[in-house]
KOLMI-827593 format. One record per residue: residue number from 1; chain; residue in one letter; x, y, z of N, C-alpha, C, O, CB in turn. Coordinates in Angstrom, 3 decimals, padded with zeros to 6 digits, always signed. Each point is the difference from the previous one (the first is absolute). Glycine has a CB too. Example, Ala and Ser with C-alpha at 12.3 -4.5 7.8 and 13.67 -1.06 7.14 Angstrom:
2
1,A,A,+013.190,-005.690,+007.800,-000.890,+001.190,+000.000,+000.900,+001.200,+000.000,+001.036,-000.019,+000.665,-002.928,-001.154,+000.581
2,A,S,+001.542,+002.223,-001.966,+000.820,+001.190,+000.060,-000.770,+001.090,+000.730,+000.509,+001.108,+000.169,+000.675,-001.736,-002.314
***
This chain:
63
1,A,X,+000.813,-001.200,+000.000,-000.813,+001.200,+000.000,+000.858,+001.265,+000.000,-000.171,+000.982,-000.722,-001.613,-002.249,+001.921
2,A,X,+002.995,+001.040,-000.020,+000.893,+000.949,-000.513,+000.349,+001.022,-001.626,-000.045,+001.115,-000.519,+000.608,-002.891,+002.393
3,A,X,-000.259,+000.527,-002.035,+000.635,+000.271,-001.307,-000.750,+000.739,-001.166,+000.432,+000.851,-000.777,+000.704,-002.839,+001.440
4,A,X,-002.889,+001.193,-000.524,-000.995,+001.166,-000.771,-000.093,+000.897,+000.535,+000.168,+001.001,-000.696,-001.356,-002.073,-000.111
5,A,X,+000.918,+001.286,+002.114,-000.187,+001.297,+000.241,+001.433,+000.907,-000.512,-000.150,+001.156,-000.395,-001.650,-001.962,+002.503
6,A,X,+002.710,+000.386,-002.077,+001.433,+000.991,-000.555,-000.912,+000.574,-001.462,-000.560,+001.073,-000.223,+003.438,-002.910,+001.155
7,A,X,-002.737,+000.694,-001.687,-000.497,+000.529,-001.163,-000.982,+000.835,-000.235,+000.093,+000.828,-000.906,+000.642,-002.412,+000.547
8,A,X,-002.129,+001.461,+001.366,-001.133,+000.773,-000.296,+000.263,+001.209,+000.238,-000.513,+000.946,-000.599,-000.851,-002.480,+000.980
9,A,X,+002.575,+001.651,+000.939,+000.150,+001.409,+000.521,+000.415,+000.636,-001.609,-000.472,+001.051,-000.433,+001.434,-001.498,+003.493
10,A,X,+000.034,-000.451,-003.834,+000.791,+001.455,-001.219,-001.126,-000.360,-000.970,+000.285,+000.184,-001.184,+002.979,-000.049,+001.196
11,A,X,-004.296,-000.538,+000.207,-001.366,+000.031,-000.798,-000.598,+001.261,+000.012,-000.491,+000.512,-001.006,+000.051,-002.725,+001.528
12,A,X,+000.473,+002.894,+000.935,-000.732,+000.789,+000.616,+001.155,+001.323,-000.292,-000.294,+001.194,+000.059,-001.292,-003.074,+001.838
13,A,X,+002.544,+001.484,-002.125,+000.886,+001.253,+000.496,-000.356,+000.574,-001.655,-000.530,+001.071,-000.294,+002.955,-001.996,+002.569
14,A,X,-001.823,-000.440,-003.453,+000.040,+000.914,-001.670,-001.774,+000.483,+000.015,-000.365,+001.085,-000.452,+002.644,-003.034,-001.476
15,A,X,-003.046,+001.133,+002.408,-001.607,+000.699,-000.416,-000.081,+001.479,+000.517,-000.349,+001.007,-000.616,-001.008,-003.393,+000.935
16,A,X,+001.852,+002.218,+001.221,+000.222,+001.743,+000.703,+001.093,+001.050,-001.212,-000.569,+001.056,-000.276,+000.673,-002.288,+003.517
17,A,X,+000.528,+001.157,-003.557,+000.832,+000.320,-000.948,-000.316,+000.689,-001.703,+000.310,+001.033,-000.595,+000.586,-002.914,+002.287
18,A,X,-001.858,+000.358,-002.074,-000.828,+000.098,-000.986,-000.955,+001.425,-000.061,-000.092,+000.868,-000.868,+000.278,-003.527,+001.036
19,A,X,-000.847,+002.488,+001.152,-001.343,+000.796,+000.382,+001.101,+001.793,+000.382,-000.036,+001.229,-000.043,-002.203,-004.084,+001.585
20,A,X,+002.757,+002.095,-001.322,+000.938,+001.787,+000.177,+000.295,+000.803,-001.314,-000.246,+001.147,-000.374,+001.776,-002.118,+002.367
21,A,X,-000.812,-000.272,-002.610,+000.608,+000.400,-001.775,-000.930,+000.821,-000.458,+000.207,+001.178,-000.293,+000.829,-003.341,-000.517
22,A,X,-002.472,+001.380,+000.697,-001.306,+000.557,-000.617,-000.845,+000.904,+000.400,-001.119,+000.345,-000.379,+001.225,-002.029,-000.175
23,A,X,+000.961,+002.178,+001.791,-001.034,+001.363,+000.430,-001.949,-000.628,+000.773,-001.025,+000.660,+000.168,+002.668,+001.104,-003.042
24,A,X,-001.370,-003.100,+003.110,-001.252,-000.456,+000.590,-000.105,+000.149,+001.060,-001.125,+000.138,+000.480,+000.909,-001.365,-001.642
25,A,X,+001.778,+001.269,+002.243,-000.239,+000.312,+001.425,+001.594,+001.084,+000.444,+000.941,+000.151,-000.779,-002.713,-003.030,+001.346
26,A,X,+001.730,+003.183,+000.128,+001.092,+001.047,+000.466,+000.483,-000.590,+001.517,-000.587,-000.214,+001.061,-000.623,+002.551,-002.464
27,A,X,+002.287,-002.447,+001.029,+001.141,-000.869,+001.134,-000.876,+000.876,+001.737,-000.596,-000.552,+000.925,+004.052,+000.443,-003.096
28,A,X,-003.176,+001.396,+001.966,-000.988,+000.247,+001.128,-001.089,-000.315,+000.056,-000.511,+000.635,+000.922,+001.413,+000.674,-000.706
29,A,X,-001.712,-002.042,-000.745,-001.115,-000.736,+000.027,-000.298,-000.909,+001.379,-000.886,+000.053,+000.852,+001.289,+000.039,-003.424
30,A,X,+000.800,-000.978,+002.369,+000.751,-000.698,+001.005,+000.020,+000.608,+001.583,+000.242,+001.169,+000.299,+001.153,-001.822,-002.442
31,A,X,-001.725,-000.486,+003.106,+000.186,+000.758,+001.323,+001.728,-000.270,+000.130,+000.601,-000.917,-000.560,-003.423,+000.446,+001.903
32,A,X,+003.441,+001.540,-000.439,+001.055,-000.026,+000.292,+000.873,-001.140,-000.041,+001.084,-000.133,-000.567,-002.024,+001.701,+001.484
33,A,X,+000.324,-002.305,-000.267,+000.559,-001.432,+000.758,+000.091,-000.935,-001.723,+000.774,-000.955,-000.071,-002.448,+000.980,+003.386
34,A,X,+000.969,+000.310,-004.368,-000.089,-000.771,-000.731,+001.378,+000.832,-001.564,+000.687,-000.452,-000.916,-003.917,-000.600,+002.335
35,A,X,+002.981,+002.119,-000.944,+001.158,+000.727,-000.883,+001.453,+000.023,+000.623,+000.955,+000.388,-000.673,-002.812,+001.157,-000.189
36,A,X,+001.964,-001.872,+001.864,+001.285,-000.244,+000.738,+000.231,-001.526,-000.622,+000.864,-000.471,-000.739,-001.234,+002.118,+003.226
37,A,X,-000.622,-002.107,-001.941,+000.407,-002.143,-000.483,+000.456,+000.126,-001.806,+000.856,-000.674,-000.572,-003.617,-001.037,+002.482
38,A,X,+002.071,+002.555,-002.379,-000.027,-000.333,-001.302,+001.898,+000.588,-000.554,+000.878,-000.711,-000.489,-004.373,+001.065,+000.245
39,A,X,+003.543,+000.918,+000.529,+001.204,+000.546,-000.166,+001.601,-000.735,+000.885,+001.179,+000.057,-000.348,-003.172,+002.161,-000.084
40,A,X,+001.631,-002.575,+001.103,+000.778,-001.061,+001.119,+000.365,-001.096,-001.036,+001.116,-000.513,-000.066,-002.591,+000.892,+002.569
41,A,X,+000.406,-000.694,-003.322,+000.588,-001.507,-000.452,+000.421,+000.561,-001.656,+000.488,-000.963,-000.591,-002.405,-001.213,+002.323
42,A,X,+001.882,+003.225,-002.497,+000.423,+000.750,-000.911,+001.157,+000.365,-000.013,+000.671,-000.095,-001.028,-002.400,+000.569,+000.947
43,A,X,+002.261,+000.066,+001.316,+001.157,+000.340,+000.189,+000.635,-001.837,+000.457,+000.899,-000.494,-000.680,-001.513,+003.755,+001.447
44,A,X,+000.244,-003.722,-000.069,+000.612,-001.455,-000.260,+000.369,-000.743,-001.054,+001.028,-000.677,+000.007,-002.030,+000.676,+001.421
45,A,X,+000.146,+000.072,-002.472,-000.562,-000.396,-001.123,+001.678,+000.442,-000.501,+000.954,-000.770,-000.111,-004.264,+001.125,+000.002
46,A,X,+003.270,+001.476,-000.192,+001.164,+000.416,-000.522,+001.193,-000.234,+000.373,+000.869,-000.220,-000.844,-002.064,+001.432,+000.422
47,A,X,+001.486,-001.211,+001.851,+001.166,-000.522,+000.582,+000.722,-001.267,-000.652,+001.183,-000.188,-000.286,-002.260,+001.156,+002.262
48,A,X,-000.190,-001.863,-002.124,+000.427,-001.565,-000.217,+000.431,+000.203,-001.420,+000.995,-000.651,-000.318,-002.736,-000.849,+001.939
49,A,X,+001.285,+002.152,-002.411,-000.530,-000.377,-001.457,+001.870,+001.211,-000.177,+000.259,+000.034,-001.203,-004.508,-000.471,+000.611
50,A,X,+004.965,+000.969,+001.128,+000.575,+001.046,-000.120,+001.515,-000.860,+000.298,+001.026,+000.073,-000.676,-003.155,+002.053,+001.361
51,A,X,+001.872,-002.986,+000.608,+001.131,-000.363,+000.366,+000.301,-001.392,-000.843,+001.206,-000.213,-000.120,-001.501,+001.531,+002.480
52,A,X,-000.600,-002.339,-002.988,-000.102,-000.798,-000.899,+000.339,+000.804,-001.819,-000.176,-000.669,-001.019,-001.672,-000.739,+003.201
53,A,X,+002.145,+002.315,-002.205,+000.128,+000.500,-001.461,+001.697,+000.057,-000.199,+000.647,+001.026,+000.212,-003.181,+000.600,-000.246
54,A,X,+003.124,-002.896,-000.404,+000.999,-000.471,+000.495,+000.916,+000.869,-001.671,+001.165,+000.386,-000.102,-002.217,-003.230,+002.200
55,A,X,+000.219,+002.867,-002.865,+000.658,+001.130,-001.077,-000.424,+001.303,+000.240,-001.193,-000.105,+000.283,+001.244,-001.435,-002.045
56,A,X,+000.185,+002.389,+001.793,-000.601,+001.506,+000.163,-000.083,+000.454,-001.694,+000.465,-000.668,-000.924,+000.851,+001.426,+003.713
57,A,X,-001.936,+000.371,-002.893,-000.462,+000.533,-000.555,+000.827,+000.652,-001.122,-000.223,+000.166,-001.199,-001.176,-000.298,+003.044
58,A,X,+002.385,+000.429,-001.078,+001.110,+000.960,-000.795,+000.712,-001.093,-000.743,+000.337,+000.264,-001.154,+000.118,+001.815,+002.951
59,A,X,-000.109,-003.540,-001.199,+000.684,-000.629,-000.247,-000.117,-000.103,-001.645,-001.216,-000.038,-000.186,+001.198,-000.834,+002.664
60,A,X,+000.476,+000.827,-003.378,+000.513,+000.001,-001.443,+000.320,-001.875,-000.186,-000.615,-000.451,-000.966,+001.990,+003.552,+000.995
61,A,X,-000.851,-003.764,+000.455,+000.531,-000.846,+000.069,-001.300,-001.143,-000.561,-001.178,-000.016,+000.355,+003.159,+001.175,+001.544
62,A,X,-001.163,-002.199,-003.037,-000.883,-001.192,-000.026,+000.364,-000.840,+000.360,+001.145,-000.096,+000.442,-001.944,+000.532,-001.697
63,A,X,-000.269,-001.634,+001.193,+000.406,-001.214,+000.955,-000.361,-001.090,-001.013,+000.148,-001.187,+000.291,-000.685,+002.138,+002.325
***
């Protein structure tokens, strides 16, 4: 059950996201507690996705 629920949560997070993109709901929409959780795991999200980018950007180099 774990494990779906992981998934449903980034179910919930791209649909929140979606609904933002499209101007359907506004992040302040959100009570506090739910725009903190959401940005908390965004900035996680980036951290991970930042420290795993094992070529950078600038890098020129092929492989």
């Amino acid at each position: 059950m774990q494990a779906l629920d992981v998934g449903f949560i980034r179910v919930l997070e791209d649909l929140i996201d979606t609904l933002i993109d499209n101007g359907v709901l506004r992040l302040t929409d959100l009570p506090p507690q739910a725009q903190d959780k959401l940005n908390q795991r965004k900035r996680a999200r980036q951290k991970l996705r930042n420290s795993l980018d094992l070529i950078g950007e600038d890098d020129d180099s092929t492989i």
